[in-house]
C-alpha positions as CSV (number, residue, x, y, z in Angstrom):
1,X,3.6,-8.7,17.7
2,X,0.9,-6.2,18.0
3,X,-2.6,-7.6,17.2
4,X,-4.4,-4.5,17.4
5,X,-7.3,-4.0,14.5
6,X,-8.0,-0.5,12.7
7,X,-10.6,0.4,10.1
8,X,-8.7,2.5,6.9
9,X,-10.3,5.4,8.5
10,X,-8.3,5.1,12.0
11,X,-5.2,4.5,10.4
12,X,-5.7,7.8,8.1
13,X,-6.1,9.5,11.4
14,X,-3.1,7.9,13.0
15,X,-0.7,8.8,10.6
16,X,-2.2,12.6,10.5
17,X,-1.7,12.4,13.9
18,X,1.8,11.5,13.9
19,X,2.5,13.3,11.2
20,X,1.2,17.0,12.8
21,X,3.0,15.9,16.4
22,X,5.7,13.8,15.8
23,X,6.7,14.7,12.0
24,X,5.9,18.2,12.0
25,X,4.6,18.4,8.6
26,X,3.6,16.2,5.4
27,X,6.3,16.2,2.7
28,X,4.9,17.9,-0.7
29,X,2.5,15.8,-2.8
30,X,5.7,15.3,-5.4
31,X,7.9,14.5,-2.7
32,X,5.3,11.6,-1.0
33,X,4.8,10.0,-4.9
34,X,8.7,9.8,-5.1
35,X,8.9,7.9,-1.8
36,X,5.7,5.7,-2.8
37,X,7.6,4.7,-6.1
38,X,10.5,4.2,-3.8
39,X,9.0,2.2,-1.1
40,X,7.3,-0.1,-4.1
41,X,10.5,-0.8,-5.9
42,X,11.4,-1.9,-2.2
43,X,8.5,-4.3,-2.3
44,X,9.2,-5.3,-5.8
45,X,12.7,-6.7,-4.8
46,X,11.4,-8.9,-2.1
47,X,8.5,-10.3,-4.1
48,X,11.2,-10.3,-6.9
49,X,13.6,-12.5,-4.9
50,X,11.4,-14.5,-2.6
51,X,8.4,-15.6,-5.3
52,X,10.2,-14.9,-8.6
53,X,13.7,-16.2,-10.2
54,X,16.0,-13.6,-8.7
55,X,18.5,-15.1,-5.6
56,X,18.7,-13.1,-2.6
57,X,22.3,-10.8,-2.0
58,X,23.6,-10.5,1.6
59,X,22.0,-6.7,1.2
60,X,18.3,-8.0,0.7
61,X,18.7,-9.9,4.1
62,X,17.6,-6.7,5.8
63,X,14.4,-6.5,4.0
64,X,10.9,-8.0,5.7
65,X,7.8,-8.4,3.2
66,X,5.4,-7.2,5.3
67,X,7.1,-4.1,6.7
68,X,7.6,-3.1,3.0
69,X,4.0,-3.3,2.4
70,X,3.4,-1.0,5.8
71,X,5.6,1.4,4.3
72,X,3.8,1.4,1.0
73,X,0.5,1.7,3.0
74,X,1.9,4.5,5.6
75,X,3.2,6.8,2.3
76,X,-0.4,5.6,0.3
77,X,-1.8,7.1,3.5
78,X,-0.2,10.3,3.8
79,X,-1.2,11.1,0.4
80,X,-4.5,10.3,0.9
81,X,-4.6,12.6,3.8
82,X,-3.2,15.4,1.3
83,X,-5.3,15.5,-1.1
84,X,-8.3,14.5,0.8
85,X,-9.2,11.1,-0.4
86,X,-11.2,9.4,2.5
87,X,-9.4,5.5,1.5
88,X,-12.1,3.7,3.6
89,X,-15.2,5.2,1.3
90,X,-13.1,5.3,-2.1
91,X,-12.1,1.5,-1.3
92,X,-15.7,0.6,-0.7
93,X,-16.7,2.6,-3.6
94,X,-14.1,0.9,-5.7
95,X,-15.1,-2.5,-4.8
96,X,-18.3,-1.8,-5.8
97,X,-17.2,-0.9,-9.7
98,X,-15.0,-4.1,-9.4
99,X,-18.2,-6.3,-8.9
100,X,-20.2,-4.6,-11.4
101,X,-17.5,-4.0,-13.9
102,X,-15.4,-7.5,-13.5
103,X,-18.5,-9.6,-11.8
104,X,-18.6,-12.1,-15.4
105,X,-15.1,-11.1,-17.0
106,X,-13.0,-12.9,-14.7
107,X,-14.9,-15.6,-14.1
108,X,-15.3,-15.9,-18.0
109,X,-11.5,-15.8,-18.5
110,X,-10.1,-19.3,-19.6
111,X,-6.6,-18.2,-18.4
112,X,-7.5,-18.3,-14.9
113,X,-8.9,-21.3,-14.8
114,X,-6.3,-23.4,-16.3
């Protein structure tokens, strides 16, 4: 298993990289969101089956968690890459509205502490 660690940054420029060499072009912004949806309804079914109250068929045997979520992730990527969207500074800067915004609600809701 490959241990090797990437910022969000590296990983936008390996998949542009691969996608200008190896994949000769990005699919269309419409066509990548199809694929996303695709790629989380593939993640859905796992987590479905594995955590929730469906059983596993013979056909979800080919299915690995954690490679669904790199797909997700590589397609998330690609259209980030797209449209221009640098993740690593929009993820800090969305972390940053999370703990102003939801710094008291959460911890203030009973639900999650029961």
């Amino acid at each position: 298993m490959n241990k090797q660690k990437l910022t969000i940054s590296e990983a936008q420029k390996m998949v542009d990289e691969w996608i200008t060499t190896v994949g000769v072009r990005y699919f269309n912004e419409l066509t990548n969101m199809a694929i996303l949806i695709e790629e989380v309804g593939e993640l859905a079914r796992i987590i479905a089956r594995k955590y929730g109250d469906q059983s596993f068929k013979k056909s979800d045997e080919k299915y690995d968690l954690a490679d669904e979520m790199a797909d997700v992730l590589w397609v998330l990527i690609c259209l980030a890459n797209q449209t221009g969207v640098d993740l690593n500074s929009a993820f800090l800067k969305n972390m940053e509205k999370k703990n102003n915004r939801d710094r008291d609600r959460h911890q203030n809701n009973k639900k999650l502490r029961e």
